[in-house]
C-alpha positions, -999 to +999 in steps of 0.1 A: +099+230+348+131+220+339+158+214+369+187+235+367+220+222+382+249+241+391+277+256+368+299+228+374+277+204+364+277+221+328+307+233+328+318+193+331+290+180+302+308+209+282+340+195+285+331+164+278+315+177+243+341+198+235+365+174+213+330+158+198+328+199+190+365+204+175+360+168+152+326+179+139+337+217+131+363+196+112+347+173+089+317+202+086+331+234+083+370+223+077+380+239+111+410+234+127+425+256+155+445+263+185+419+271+208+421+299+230+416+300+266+403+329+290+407+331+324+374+353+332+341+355+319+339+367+287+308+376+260+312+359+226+298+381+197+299+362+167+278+364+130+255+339+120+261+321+093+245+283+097+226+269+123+258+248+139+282+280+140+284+274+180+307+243+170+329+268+150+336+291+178+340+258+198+371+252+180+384+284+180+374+287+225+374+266+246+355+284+273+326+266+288+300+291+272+260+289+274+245+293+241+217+321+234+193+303+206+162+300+198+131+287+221+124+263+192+152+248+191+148+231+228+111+227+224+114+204+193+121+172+196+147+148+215+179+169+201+160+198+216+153+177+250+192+165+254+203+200+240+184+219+273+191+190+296+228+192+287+239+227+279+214+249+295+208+269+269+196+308+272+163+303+250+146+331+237+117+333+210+123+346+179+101+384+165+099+390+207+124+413+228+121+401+265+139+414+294+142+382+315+164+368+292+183+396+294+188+394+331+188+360+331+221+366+307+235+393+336+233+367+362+250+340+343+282+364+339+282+376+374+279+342+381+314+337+368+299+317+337+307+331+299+282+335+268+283+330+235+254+352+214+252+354+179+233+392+176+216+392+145+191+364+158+188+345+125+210+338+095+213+360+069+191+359+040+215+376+011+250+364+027+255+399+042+258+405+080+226+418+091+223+450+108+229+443+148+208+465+173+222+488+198+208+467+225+236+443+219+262+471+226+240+483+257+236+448+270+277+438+271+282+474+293+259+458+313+279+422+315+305+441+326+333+420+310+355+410+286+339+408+250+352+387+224+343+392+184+339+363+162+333+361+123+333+335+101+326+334+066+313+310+039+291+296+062+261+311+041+268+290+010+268+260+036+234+265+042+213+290+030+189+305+044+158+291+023+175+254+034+171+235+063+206+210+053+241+217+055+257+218+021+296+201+011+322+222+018+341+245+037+345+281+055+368+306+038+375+318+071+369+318+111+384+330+142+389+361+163+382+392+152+391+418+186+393+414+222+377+442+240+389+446+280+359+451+305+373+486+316+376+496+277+336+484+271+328+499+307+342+535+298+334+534+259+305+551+244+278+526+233+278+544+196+315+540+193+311+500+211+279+490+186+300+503+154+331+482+166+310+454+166+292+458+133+328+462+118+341+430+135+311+408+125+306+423+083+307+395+061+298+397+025+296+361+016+295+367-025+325+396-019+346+365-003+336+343-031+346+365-059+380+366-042+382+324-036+361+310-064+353+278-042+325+251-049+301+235-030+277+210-036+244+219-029+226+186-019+194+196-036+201+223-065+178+253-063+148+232-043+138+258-017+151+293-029+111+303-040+106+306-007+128+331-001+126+345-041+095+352-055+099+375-079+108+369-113+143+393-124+125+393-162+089+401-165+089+410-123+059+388-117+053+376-084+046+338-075+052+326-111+089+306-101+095+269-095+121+252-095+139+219-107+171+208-096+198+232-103+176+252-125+153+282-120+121+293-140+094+315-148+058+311-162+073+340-185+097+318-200+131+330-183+149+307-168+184+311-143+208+281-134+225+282-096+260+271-097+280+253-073+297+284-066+264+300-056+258+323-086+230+329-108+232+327-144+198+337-171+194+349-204+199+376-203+221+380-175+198+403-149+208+391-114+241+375-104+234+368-069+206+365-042+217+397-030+210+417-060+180+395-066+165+406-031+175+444-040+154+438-074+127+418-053+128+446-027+119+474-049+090+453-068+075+449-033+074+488-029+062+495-058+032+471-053+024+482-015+030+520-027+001+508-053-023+497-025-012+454-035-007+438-009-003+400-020-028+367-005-016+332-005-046+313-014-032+280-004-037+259+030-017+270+054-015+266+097-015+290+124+002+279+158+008+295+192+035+285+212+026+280+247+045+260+273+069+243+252+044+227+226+026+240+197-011+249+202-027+247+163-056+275+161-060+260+129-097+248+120-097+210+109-058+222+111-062+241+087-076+279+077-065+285+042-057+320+030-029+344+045-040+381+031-020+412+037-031+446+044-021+485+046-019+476+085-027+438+092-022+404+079-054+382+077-052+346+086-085+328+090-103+343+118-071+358+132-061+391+122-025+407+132-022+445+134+015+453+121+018+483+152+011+455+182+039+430+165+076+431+178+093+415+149+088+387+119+114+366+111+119+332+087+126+298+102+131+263+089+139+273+054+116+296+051+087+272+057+083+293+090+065+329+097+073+337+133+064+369+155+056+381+187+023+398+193+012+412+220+029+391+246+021+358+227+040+339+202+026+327+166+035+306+136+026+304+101+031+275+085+037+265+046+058+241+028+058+262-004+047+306+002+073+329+003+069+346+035+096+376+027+068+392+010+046+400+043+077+406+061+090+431+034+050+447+040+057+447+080+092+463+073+074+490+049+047+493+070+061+506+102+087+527+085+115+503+087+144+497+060+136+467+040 
């Protein structure tokens, strides 16, 4: 069990980190601010954008604030150890909803302490905001205090989502969006509070770009993106794409470059960006469930549970080959996973991750190379949700 100390005892290590914070949001992101201070506890609501935005809004507040991330993060490894030992994260796992966190969240602000929660849950896949859940207007009536909106943009061409590295170069923007009093979010309707948010956080990361035509260098071209692209803009194949370096191609023949501003370019010219790629890949993925395909990797893959901070494999000989979706299920091995009993998927690691909650328990998929969006895109179109 891990000890917790007292708020002081944070709120010191914080302190301590805080100008490490400021100099790496620097040299990172290219962050430099006059940070702001509050005198009472306050919610931080901020989009996600890269996996070290926290240092970001560290520039911007300087706040002690405990983080909400993810449960893998302080399960993995010494970062992860040193990360829970020093900051006391609020961990949660991702594709489950659980209500201790929630109250664990409460207590922290009665407590006098502030928190900093990024509520999408994961970074955005296209470079668009992604849709934020009532819950996270229902939950700061229930904080009772002062909430803060944060945005930041540019961070998705720093690292996309289908990589696990931070690219070269830096935001277009970041700071403070609105300040919302605690008798303003106490009296307000949680419609009218939720759509505030959602306004404050919007970023369209290719919108911004049009309008600022910067570069960055992406470390390792294209390497990565077929696991978050599968679908081919030309012939609409899927699983024919591979990649090398900058460069993008087909079995079919068609072929698209990435450019260091983070467009697409083919011949002929079908898709510009990965948002209208995913729009394209979206509607072939209808098309085939509405036909009754619903897509099987037929390479090796892993199946883990995660129990008691460590990773129990359920894999035989580690490992149990196929992953097969159905009308209602996916199929791994001897495991099958009925689409009703799970709370939500979601991609980590650069995509090399399938996540989700299922009936009280946590699993992972593992691959190096599948394209999980498809079985999320099924879960999504099986349970009536908007892909």
């Amino acid at each position: 069990m891990k000890k917790v100390r007292s708020n002081t005892y944070y709120k010191v290590i914080y302190k301590l980190f805080l100008p490490l914070f400021r100099i790496v949001a620097f040299f990172v992101y290219g962050v430099a601010a006059i940070p702001k201070k509050y005198k009472e506890p306050i919610l931080v609501l901020a989009n996600h954008t890269s996996d070290m935005d926290f240092l970001v809004v560290a520039a911007h507040i300087s706040n002690h604030m405990y983080f909400v991330c993810d449960r893998h993060v302080v399960d993995k490894g010494l970062f992860g150890k040193l990360f829970n030992r020093w900051f006391n994260p609020i961990a949660v796992f991702k594709g489950s909803y659980k209500m201790a966190e929630v109250m664990e969240i409460i207590r922290r602000v009665r407590s006098g302490g502030s928190i900093l929660l990024f509520p999408e849950g994961r970074l955005s896949h296209n470079g668009k905001t992604l849709n934020i859940d009532p819950a996270t207007a229902k939950l700061a009536k229930a904080l009772k205090c002062r909430v803060i909106t944060f945005r930041s943009s540019g961070g998705y061409f720093k690292q996309p989502r289908w990589q696990e590295h931070m690219n070269t170069g830096w935001l277009f923007s970041s700071g403070i969006v609105n300040e919302y009093d605690k008798e303003y979010v106490a009296n307000a309707p949680v419609e009218e509070l939720l759509q505030h948010i959602r306004e404050d956080l919007y970023v369209d990361a290719y919108a911004e770009q049009a309008k600022k035509q910067r570069r960055f260098w992406f470390k390792r071209g294209a390497e990565g993106i077929t696991r978050c692209y599968d679908v081919c803009p030309k012939c609409h194949t899927v699983d024919t794409l591979y990649t090398y370096g900058r460069q993008i191609f087909c079995k079919c023949g068609y072929k698209m470059i990435f450019d260091a501003k983070g467009y697409l370019h083919g011949d002929p010219q079908i898709v510009s960006t990965t948002s209208e790629w995913e729009e394209l890949q979206n509607e072939v993925y209808r098309r085939h469930f509405a036909a009754g395909v619903y897509f099987m990797e037929d390479k090796v893959m892993m199946l883990f549970e995660f129990k008691d901070k460590c990773e129990i494999s359920l894999s035989n000989l580690a490992s149990i080959g196929t992953l097969e979706g159905r009308a209602d299920r996916i199929i791994i091995g001897d495991f099958q996973f009925l689409f009703e009993k799970i709370e939500k998927m979601e991609l980590m690691f650069g995509g090399r991750w399938l996540v989700f909650g299922y009936e009280g328990r946590h699993f992972m998929i593992s691959d190096n190379n599948a394209c999980f969006n498809k079985y999320i895109a099924l879960y999504l179109w099986a349970t009536g949700q908007p892909m």
